[in-house]
MIDOMAR-308629 format. One record per residue: residue number from 0; residue in three letters; z, y, x of N, C-alpha, C in turn. Coordinates in Angstrom, 1 decimal. Layout:
! MIDOMAR-308629
[r NUM, 'ALA', [Z, Y, X], [Z, Y, X], [Z, Y, X]]
...
This chain:
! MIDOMAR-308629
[r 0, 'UNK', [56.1, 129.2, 274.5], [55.8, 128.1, 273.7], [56.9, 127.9, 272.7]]
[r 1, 'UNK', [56.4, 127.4, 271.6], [57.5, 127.4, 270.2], [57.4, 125.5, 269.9]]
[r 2, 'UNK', [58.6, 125.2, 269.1], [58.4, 124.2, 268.6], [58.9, 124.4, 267.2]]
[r 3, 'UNK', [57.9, 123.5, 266.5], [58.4, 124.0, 265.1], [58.3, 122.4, 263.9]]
[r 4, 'UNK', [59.5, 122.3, 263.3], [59.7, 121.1, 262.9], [58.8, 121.4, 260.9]]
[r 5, 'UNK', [58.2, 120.3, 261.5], [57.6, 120.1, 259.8], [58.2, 119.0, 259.1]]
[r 6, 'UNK', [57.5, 118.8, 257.6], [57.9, 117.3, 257.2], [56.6, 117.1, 256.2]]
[r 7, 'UNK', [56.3, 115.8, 256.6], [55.0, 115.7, 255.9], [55.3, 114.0, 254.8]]
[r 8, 'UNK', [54.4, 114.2, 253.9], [54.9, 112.8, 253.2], [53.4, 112.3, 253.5]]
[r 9, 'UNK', [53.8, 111.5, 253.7], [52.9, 110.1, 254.2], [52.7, 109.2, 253.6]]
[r 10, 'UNK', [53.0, 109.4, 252.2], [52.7, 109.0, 251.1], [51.1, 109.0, 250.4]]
[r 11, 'UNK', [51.0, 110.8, 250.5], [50.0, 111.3, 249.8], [48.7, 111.7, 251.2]]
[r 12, 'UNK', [47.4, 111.5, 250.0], [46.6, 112.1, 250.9], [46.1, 112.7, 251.7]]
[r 13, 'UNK', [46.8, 113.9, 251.2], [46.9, 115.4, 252.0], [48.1, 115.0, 252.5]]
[r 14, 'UNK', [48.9, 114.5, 252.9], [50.0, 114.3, 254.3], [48.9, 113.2, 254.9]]
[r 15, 'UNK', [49.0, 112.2, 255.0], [48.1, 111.9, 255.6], [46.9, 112.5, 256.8]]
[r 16, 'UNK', [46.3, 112.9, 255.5], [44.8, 113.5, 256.5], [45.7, 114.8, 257.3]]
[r 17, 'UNK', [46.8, 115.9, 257.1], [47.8, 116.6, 257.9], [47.7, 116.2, 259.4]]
[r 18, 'UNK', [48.7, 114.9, 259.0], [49.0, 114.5, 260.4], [47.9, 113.8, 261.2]]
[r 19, 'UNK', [46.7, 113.1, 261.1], [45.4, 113.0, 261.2], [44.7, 114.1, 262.3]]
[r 20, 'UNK', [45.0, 115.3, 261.1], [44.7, 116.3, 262.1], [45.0, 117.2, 263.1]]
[r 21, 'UNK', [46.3, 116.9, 263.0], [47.2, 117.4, 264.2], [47.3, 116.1, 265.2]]
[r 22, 'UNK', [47.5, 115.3, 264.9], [47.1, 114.0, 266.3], [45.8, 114.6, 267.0]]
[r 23, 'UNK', [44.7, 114.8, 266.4], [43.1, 115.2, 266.9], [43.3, 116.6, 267.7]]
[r 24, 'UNK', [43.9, 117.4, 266.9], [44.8, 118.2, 267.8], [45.2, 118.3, 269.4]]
[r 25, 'UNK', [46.1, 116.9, 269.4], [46.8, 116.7, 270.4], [48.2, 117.5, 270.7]]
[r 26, 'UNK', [48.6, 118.0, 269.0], [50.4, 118.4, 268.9], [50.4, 117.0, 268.9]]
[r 27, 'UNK', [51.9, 116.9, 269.5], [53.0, 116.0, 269.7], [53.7, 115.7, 268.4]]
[r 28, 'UNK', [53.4, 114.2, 267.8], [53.7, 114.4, 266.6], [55.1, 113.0, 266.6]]
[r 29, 'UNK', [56.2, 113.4, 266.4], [57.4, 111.7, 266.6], [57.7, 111.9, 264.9]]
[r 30, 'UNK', [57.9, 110.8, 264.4], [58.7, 110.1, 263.5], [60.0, 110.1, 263.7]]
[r 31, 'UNK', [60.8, 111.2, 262.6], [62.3, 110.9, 262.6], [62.9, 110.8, 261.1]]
[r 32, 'UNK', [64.1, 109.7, 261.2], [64.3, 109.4, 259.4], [65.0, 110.3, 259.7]]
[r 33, 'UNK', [65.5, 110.9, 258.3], [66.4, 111.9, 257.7], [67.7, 111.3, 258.2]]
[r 34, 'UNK', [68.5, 112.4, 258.3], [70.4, 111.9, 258.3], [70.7, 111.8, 256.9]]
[r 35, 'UNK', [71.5, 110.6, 256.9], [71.5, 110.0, 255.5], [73.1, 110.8, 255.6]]
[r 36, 'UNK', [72.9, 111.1, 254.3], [74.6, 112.2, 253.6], [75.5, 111.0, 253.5]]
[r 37, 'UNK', [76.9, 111.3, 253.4], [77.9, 110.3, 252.6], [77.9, 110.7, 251.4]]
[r 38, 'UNK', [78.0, 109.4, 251.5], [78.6, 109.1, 250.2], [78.8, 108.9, 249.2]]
[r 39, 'UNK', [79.5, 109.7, 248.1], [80.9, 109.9, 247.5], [81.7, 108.7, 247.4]]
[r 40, 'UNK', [82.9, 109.1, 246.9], [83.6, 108.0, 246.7], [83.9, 107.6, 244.9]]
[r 41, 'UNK', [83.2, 106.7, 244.4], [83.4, 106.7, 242.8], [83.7, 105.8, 242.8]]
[r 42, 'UNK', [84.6, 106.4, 241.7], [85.8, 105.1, 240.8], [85.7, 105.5, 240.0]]
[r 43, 'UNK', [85.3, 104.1, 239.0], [85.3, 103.5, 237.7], [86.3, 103.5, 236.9]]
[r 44, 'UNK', [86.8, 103.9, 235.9], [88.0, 103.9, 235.1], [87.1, 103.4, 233.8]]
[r 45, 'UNK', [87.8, 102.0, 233.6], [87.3, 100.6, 232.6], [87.8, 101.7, 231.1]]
[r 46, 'UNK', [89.1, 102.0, 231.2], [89.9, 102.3, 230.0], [88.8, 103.2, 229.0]]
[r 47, 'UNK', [88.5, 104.5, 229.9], [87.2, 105.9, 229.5], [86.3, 104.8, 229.4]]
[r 48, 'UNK', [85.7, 104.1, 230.1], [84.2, 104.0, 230.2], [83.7, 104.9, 231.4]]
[r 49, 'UNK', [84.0, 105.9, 231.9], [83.5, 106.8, 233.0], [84.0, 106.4, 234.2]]
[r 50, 'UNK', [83.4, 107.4, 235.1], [83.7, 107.6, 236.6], [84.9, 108.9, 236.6]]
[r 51, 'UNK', [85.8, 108.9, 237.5], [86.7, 109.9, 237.8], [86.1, 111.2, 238.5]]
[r 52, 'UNK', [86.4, 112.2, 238.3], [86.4, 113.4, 238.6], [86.4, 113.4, 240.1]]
[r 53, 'UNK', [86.2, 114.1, 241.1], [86.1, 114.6, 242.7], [87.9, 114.9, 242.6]]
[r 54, 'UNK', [88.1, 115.6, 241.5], [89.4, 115.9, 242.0], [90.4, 115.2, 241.9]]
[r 55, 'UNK', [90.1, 114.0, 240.6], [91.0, 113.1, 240.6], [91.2, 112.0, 241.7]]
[r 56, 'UNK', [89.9, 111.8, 242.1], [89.7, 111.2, 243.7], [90.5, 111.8, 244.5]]
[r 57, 'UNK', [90.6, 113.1, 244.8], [91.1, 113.6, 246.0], [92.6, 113.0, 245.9]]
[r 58, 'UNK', [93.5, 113.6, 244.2], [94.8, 113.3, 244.2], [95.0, 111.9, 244.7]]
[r 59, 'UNK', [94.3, 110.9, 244.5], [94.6, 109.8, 244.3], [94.7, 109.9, 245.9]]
[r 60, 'UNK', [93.7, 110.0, 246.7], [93.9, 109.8, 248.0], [94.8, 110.3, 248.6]]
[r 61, 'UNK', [95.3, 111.6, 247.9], [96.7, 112.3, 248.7], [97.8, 111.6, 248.5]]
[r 62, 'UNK', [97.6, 110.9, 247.1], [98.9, 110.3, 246.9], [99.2, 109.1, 247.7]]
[r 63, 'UNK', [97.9, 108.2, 248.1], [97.9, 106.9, 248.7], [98.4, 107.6, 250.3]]
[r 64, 'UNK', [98.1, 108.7, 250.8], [98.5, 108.8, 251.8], [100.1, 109.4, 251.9]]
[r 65, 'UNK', [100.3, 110.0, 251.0], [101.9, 110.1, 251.0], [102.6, 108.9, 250.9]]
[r 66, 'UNK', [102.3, 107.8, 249.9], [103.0, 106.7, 249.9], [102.6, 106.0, 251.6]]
[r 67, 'UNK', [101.6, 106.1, 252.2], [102.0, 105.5, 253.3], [102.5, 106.1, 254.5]]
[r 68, 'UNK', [103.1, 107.5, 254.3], [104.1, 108.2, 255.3], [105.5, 108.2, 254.6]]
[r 69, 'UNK', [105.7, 107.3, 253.7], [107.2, 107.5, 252.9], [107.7, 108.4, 252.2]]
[r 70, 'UNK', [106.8, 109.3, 251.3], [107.0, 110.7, 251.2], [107.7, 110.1, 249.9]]
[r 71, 'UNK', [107.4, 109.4, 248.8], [108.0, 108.9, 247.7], [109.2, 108.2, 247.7]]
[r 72, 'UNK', [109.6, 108.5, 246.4], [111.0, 108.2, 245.9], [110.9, 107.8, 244.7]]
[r 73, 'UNK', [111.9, 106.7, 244.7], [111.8, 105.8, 243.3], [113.1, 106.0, 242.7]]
[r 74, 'UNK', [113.4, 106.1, 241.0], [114.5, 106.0, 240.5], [114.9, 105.1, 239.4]]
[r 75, 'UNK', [115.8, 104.4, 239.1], [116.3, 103.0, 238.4], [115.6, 104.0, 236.7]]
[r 76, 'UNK', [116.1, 105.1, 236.7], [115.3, 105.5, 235.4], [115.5, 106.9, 235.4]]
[r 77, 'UNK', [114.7, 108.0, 234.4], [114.5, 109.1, 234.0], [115.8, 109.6, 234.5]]
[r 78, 'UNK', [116.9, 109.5, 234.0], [118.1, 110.1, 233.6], [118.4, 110.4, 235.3]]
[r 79, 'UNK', [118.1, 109.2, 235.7], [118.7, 109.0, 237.3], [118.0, 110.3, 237.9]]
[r 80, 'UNK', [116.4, 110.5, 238.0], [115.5, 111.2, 238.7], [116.0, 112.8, 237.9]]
[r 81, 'UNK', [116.6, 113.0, 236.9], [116.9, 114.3, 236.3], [117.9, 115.0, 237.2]]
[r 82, 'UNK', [119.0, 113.6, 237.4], [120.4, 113.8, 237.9], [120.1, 114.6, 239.0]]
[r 83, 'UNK', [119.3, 113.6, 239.8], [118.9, 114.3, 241.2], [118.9, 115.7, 241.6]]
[r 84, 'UNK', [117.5, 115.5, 240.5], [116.7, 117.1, 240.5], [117.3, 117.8, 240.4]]
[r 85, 'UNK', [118.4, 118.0, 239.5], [119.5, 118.8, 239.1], [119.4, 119.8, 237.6]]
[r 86, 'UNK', [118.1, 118.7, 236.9], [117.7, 119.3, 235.5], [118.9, 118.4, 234.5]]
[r 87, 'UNK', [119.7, 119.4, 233.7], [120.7, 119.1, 232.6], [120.0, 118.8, 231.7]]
[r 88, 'UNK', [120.0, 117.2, 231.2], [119.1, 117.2, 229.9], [120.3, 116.9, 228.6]]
């Protein structure tokens, strides 16, 4: 014996009278909602007028997660962060 998953819309006529006739049948007929997908995550950027990129989403969340493991470093100014780096400007 097989089992075999259909999908019928039960909207239209012909789904309808389908399942009608498979109840008369006597297949085994259950109602299951779909698994609902995530998601996405969209952000609005007011300045464009648009939505941000998938990729700009991602940076942004890599970055929010580095700032909350301390990965960032701040400098009083440019000159300072050059010094560091060890770029001669």
């Amino acid at each position: 014996m097989a089992s075999y998953t259909i999908t019928l819309n039960e909207r239209t006529s012909s789904g309808r009278a389908l399942k009608e006739y498979l109840q008369a049948l006597g297949v085994f007929i259950s109602k299951v909602t779909p698994k609902k997908t995530a998601s996405k995550t969209r952000i609005y950027d007011p300045e464009t007028g648009c939505y941000l990129k998938d990729s700009v989403v991602k940076s942004i969340e890599e970055a929010h997660a580095d700032m909350k493991q301390g990965k960032l470093k701040s400098y009083n100014s440019v000159d300072d962060m050059f010094h560091e780096l060890g770029i001669n400007v």
